[in-house]
C-alpha positions in Angstrom: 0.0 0.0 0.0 2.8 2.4 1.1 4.5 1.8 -2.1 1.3 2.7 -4.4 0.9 5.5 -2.3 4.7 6.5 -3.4 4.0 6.0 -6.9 1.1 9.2 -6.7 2.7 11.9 -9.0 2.8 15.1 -7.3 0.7 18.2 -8.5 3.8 20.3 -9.4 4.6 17.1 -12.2 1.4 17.4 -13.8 1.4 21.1 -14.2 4.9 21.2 -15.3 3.4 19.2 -18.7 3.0 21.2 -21.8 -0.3 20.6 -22.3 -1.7 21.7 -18.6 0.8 25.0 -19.0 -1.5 25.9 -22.2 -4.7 24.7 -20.5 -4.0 27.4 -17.5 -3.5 30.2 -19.9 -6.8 29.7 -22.0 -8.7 28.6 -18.1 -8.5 29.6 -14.5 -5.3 28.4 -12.6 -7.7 27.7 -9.8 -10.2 25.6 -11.3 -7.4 23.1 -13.1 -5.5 22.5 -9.6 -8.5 22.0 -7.7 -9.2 19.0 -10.3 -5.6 17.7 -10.5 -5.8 17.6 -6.8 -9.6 16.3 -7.3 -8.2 13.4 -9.8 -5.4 12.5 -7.1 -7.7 11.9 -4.4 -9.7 9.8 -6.4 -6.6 7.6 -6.9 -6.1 7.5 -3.5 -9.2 6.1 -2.8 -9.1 3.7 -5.4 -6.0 2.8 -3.8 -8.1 2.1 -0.2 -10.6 0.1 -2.2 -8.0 -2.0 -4.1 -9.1 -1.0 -7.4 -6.7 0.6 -8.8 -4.2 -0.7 -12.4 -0.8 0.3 -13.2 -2.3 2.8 -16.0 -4.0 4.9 -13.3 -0.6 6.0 -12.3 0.2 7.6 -15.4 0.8 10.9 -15.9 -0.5 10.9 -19.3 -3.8 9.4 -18.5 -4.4 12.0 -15.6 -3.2 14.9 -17.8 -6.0 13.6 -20.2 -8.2 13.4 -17.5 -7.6 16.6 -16.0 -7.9 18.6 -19.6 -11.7 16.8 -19.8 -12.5 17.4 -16.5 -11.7 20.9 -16.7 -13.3 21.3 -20.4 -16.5 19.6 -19.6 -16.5 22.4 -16.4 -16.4 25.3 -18.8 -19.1 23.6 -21.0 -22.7 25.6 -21.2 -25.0 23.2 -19.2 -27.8 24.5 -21.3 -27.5 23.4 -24.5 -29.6 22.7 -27.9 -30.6 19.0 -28.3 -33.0 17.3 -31.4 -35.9 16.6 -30.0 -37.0 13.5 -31.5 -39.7 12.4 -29.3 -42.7 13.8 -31.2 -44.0 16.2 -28.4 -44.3 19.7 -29.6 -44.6 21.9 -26.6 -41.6 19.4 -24.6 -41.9 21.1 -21.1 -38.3 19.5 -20.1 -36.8 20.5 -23.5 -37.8 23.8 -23.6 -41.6 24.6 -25.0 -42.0 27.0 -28.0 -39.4 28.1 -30.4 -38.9 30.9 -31.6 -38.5 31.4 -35.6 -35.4 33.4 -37.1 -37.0 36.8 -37.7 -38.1 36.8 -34.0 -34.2 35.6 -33.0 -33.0 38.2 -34.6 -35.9 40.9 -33.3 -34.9 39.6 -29.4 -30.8 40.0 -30.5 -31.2 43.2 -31.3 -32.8 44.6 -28.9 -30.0 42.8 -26.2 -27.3 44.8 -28.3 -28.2 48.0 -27.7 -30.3 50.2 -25.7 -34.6 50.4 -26.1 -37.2 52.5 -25.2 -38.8 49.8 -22.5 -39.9 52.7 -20.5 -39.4 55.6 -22.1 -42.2 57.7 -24.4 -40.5 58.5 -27.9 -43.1 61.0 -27.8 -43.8 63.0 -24.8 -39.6 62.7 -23.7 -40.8 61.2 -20.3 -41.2 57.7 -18.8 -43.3 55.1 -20.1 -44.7 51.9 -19.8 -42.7 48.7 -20.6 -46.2 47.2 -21.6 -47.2 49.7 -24.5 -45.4 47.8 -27.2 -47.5 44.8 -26.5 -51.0 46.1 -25.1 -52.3 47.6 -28.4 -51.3 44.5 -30.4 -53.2 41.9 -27.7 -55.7 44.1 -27.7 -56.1 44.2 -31.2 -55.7 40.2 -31.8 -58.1 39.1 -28.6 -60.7 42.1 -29.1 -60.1 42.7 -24.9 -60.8 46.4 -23.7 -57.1 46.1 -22.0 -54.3 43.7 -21.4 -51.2 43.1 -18.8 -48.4 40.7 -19.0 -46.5 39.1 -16.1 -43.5 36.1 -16.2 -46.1 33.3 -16.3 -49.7 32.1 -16.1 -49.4 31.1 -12.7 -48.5 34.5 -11.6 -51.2 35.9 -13.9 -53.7 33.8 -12.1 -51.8 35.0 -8.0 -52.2 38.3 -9.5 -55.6 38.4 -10.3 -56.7 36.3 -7.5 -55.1 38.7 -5.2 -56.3 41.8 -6.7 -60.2 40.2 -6.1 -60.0 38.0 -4.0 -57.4 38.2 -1.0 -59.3 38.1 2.3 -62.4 37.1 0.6 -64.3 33.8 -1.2 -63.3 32.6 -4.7 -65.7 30.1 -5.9 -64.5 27.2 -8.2 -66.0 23.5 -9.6 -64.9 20.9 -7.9 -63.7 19.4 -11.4 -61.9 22.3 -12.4 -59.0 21.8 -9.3 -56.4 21.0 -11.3 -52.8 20.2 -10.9 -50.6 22.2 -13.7 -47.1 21.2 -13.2 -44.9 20.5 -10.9 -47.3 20.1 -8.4 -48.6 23.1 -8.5 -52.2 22.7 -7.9 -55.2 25.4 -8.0 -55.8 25.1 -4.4 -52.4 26.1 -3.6 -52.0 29.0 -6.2 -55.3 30.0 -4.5 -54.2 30.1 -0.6 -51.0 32.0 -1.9 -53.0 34.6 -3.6 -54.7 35.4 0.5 -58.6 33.8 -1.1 -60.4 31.2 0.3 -61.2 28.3 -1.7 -65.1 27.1 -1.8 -65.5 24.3 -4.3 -69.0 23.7 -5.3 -70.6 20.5 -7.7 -69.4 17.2 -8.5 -65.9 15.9 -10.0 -68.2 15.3 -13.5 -70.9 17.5 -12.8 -71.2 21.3 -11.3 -74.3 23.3 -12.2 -75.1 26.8 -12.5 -77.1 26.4 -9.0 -74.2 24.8 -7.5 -72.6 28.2 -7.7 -75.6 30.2 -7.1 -76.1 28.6 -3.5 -72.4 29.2 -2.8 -72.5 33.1 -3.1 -72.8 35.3 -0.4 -71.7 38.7 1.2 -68.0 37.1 1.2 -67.6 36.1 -2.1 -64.9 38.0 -4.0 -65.1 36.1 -7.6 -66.4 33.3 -9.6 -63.3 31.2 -11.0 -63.6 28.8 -14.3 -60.1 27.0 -14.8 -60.1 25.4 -18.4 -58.6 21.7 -18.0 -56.3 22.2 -20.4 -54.1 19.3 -19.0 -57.0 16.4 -18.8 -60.9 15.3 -19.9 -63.2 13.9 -18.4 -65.6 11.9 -20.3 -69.0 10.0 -19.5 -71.6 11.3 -17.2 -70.8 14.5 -17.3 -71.8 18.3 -17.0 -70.7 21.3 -16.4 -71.2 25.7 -16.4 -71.5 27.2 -20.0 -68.6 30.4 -19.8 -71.8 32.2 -21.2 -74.1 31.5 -17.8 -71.0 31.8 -15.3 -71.1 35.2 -16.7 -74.6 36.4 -16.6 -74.7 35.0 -13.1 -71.5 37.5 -12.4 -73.0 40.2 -13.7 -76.3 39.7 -12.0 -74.7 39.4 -8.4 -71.5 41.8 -9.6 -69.1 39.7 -8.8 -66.1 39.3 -11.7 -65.7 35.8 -13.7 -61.7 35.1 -13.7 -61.2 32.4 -16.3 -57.6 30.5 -16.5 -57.5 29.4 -20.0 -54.1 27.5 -19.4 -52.4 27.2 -22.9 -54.0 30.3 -25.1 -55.1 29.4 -27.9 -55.4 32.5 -30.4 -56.6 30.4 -33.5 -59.5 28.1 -33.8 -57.5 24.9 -34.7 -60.4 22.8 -35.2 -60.2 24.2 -38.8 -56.6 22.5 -39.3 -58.0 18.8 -38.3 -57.6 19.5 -34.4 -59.7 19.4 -31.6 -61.9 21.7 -30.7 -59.6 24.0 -28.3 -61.6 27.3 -26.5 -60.0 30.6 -27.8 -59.0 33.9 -25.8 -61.0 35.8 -28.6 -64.2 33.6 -27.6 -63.9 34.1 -23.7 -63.7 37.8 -24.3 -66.3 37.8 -26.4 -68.3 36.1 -23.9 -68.0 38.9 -21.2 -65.4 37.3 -19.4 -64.3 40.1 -16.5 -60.9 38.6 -16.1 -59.2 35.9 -18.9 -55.6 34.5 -18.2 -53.3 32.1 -20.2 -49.7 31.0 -21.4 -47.3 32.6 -23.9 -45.1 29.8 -24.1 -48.0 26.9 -25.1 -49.7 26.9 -27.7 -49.7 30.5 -28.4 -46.0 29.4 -29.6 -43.9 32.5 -27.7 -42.0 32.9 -24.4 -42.9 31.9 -21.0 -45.0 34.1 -20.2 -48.9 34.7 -18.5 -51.2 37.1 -20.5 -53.9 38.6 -18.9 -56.6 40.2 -20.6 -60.1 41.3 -19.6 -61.9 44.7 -18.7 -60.0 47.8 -18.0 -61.6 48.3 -14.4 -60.1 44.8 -13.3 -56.8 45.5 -15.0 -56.2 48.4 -14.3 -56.4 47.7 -10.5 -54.1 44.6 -11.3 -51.6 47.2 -12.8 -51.3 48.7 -9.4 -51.0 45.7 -7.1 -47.5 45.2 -5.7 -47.5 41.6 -6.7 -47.5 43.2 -10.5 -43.7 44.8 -9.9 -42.7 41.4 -8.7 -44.1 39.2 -11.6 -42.9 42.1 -14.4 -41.4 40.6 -17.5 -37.8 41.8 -19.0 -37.2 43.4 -22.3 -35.8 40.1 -24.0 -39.8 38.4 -22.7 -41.1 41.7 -24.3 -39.7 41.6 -27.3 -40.1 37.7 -28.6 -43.8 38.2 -27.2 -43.7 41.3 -29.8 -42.7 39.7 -32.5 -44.9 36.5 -32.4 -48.1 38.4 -30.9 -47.9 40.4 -34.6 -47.6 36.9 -36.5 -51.7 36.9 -35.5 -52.8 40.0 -37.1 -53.1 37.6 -40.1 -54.1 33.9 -39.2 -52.1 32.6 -42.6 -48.7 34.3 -41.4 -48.7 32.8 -37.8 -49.3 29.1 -39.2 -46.4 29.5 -41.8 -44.2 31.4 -39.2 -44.6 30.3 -35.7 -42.9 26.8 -35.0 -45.1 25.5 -32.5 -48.3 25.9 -35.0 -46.5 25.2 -37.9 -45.4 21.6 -35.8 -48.4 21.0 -35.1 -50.7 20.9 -38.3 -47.9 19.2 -40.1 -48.8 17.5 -43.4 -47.5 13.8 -42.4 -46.4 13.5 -46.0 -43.5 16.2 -44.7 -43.0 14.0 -41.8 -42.6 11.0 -43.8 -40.1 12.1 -46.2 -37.9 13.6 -43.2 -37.3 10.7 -42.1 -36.6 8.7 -45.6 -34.0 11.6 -45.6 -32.7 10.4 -42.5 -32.5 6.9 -43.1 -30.7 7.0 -46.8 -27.7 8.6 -44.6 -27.4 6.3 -42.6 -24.4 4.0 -43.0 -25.4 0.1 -44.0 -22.7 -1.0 -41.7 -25.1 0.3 -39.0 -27.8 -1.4 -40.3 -26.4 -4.4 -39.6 -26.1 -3.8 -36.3 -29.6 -2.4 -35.5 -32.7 -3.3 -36.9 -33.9 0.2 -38.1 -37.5 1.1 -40.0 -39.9 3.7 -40.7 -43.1 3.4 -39.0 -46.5 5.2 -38.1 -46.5 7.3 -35.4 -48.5 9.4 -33.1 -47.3 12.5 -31.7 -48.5 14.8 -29.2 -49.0 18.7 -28.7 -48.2 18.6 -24.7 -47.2 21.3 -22.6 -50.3 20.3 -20.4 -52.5 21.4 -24.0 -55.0 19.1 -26.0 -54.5 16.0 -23.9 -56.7 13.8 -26.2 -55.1 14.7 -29.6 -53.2 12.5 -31.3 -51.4 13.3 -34.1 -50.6 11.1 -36.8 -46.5 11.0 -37.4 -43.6 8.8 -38.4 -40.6 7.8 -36.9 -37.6 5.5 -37.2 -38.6 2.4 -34.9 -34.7 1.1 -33.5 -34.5 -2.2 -31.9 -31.6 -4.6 -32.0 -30.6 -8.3 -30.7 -26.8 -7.3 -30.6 -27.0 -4.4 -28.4 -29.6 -3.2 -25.3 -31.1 -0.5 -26.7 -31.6 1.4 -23.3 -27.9 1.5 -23.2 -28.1 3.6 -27.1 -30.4 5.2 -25.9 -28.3 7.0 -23.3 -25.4 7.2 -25.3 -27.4 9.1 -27.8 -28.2 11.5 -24.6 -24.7 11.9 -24.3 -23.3 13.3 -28.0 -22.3 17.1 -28.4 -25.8 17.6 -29.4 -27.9 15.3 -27.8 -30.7 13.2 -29.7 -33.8 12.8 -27.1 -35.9 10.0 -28.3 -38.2 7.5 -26.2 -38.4 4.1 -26.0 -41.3 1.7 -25.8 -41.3 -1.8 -25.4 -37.4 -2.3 -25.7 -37.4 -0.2 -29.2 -36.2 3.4 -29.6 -38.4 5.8 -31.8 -37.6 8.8 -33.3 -40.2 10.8 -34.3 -39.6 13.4 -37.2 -42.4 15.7 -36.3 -40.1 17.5 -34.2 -37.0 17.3 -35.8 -36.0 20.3 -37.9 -35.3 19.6 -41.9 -31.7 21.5 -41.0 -31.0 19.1 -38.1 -31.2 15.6 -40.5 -27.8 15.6 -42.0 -25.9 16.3 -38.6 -28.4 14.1 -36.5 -27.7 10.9 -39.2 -23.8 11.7 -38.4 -24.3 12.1 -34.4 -26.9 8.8 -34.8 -23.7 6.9 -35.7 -21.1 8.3 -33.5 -23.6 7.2 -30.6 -23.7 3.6 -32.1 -19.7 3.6 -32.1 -19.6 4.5 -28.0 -21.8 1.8 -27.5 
C-alpha cells in the first residue's frame, strides 16, 4: 500500500506538462488545480478500495483526464438538443421556439439600448407594456391587457387583486394540478382567497354556484382543463351563464385558460380548443393564459379582460414582482404580430407550424434520415420507418393525437436502453423515447436542418456503444 501511495505523482509534475501549462493560460489556474488535486484523491481512494491498475498511475492518462475534467466544467449546461420524441410543446426540452426573424428581433434589442420605459413621444417615462397592449388588444378584441412572467403569476395576480381576504368560488372538477405540483388550491391560498369548491368531479351546475354566493364572495373562477378530460356522465357551467350569473350578483368571472389558444385549430383537423377571442367575447371580466404553449412565444402569462379589473391589477404590488424583462417583451412582440393575419402565424410560428404538419412532410424527413445512414449500422440495429403518433403537450390538447412517423430502432446485438443513453450523451444530444425495448424517433419535431448532422451524431452514438 505504502509503495502505491509513493507511486502518486505530485501536482507540481502534472502542471509542469506542456499541455496543462497551455490549459491554464486559455482557463483559470484555480479551477485546473482543484481538479488535478480532485483526480489525485480519487486515486487514493481507489488505492483504499483495491481498485486501482498500473495505467491509473500515469501521468499521461491523468493529464488527459484533468484537460476533460476541466473542459466539460467550462461547458454551457444548457445546450440545444433534437428533440426526436414527437411532443411539440416538450416542457423539459424547452416549450415554444422561436422562428429566425423573431431571433434576430430579441438580439437586437439585447445589443443596444430600447425604449422599454421611455415615451418617444412625450420625452418622459413610459410603460414597458405599450409595445404589447395595443397588439393583444387588437388580436383578442379585450378592452385592455397586462403581462407578467407566467400564467401562474397571472392567475396569483388576479386572485389577489379580487379575492385576497375574501371567497373565490371554483368547480370541484376544475382543481387541477398544472405542473410541478402546483395545484389550483395552492395557487389560491397563496394569492390570500379562500377556496369554496361547489358541484361534482363530473358534474357542477349553474345552482351549484348560485347557493355558494354570499356577502364574502370575491369572484367566480372557471379553470379550463387544459391538462386532462373527463368523459362520461358528465356536466358542467357554460362560460356564457357563469357570466350572466357575475353580472347579476357583480361579482367578476376570472377564467384560466391555461395554454391560449389564439386560433380556432379545429379548422386544421384538431380538436376543438376554447380561444381567448371567444372568452372575451363572452363577457369574461378577467381571462388568463400561457405565452409559451400553444400561443408558440415565451414563457410568459397574458392577462386580458376589462379595464376596471386590470387596471387595479396594474397597481398591485404583486405586478412589480411578476414584471417581465425586455428580451420576454420583445419575442412576445414579435410572435403576438404573427396573428394580425391567421395565414402568417401558421407558416411562421414553430409551435403551429409543428403542429398541423402534413404527415407527408413528416414521412419524407425521415426517408432523408434513413438513406444517410451507414449500411454498416444497419447491420447492427434493426432500423424502419413506421406510423406514429405525436403529441401537442405542454399540459394542451390531452386527447389529440397526431398522426406521425418515426424510425422504430430495436436490436438483438445491443440493449437499446444502453443507445439510448449514449445518444443522450453526444455534443448535441438526440432525445428520443423508447417503448417496449425499441427506440423511436419521431420526425415531427426534428427540424429539416438538423437531418444531415443528427444521421452523423446517430452513428457516433452507435460507435460509444
Amino acid at each position: 500500500m505504502k509503495n502505491l501511495y509513493s507511486k502518486i505523482p505530485k501536482v507540481d509534475q502534472i502542471i509542469e506538462d506542456n499541455r496543462i501549462k497551455n490549459l491554464i493560460d486559455k482557463r483559470s489556474r484555480d479551477i485546473v488545480v482543484e481538479i488535478i488535486r480532485e483526480n489525485l484523491d480519487s486515486l487514493r481512494q481507489k488505492i483504499r478500495e483495491k481498485d486501482v491498475e498500473e495505467k491509473d498511475f500515469d501521468i499521461d492518462s491523468l493529464v488527459k483526464k484533468t484537460i476533460d475534467r476541466v473542459e466539460k466544467a467550462y461547458e454551457f449546461k444548457l445546450k440545444n438538443v433534437i428533440n426526436a420524441t414527437g411532443t411539440v410543446i416538450h416542457t423539459n426540452l424547452g416549450r415554444s421556439l422561436m422562428n429566425e426573424d423573431t431571433i434576430s428581433h430579441i438580439a437586437n434589442m439585447a445589443r443596444y439600448y430600447t425604449n422599454l420605459e421611455y415615451d418617444l413621444e412625450t420625452g418622459k417615462r413610459g410603460s414597458r407594456y405599450d409595445s404589447i397592449v395595443d397588439l393583444i388588444k387588437r388580436i383578442t378584441g379585450a378592452e385592455d391587457a397586462l403581462v407578467v412572467n407566467n400564467n401562474a403569476a397571472a392567475v396569483i395576480l388576479a386572485l389577489s387583486s379580487w379575492g385576497d381576504g375574501k371567497e373565490v368560488i371554483t368547480s370541484r372538477g376544475e382543481l387541477v394540478e398544472i405542473g410541478g405540483s402546483f395545484r389550483i388550491p395552492e395557487v389560491m391560498e397563496q394569492s390570500g382567497a379562500k377556496l369554496v369548491e361547489v358541484g361534482a368531479t363530473n358534474k357542477t351546475h349553474i345552482s351549484d354556484y348560485q347557493r355558494a354566493i354570499n356577502e364574502d364572495t370575491g369572484a367566480l373562477l372557471k379553470v379550463h382543463t387544459s391538462n386532462y378530460r373527463i368523459v362520461g356522465f358528465t356536466d358542467n357551467v357554460s362560460l356564457e351563464d357563469l357570466v350572466k350569473l357575475g353580472r347579476e350578483e357583480s361579482i367578476p368571472v376570472i377564467e384560466d385558460l391555461g395554454s391560449g389558444v389564439l386560433i380556432d385549430l379545429s379548422r386544421y383537423g384538431l380538436e376543438y380548443e376554447p380561444t381567448v377571442q371567444e372568452s372575451v367575447k363572452a363577457g369574461v371580466d378577467i381571462i388568463t393564459f400561457s405565452g409559451d404553449k400553444l400561443l408558440g412565444g415565451p414563457q410568459a402569462g397574458i392577462i386580458v379582460g376589462k379595464s376596471e379589473y386590470i387596471d387595479q391589477m396594474k397597481r398591485h404590488p404583486l405586478n412589480r414582482a411578476f414584471r417581465i424583462d425586455k428580451f420576454t417583451i420583445s419575442a412576445l412582440e414579435s410572435t403576438l404580430r404573427y396573428y394580425i393575419d391567421e395565414e402568417k402565424a401558421i407558416e411562421k410560428i414553430p409551435t403551429i407550424k409543428m403542429i398541423v404538419q402534413d404527415v407527408e412532410e413528416i414521412e419524407d424527413k425521415a426517408f432523408r434520415f434513413m438513406k444517410l445512414i451507414d449500411d454498416s449500422t444497419k447491420d447492427k440495429l434493426d432500423i424502419q420507418i413506421v406510423k406514429d403518433y405525436s403529441q401537442v403537450g405542454g399540459g394542451s390538447m390531452p386527447l389529440e393525437r397526431l398522426e406521425s412517423r418515426s424510425v422504430k430502432i430495436s436490436s438483438d446485438i445491443i440493449k437499446i436502453s444502453r443507445f439510448e443513453k449514449s445518444l443522450r450523451e453526444l455534443e448535441t444530444p438526440i432525445i428520443g423515447r423508447i417503448y417496449k425495448e425499441s427506440l423511436y424517433l419521431d420526425f415531427r419535431t426534428v427540424f429539416d436542418e438538423q437531418i444531415e448532422g443528427m444521421a452523423k451524431e446517430f452513428e457516433k452514438a452507435l460507435n460509444e456503444v
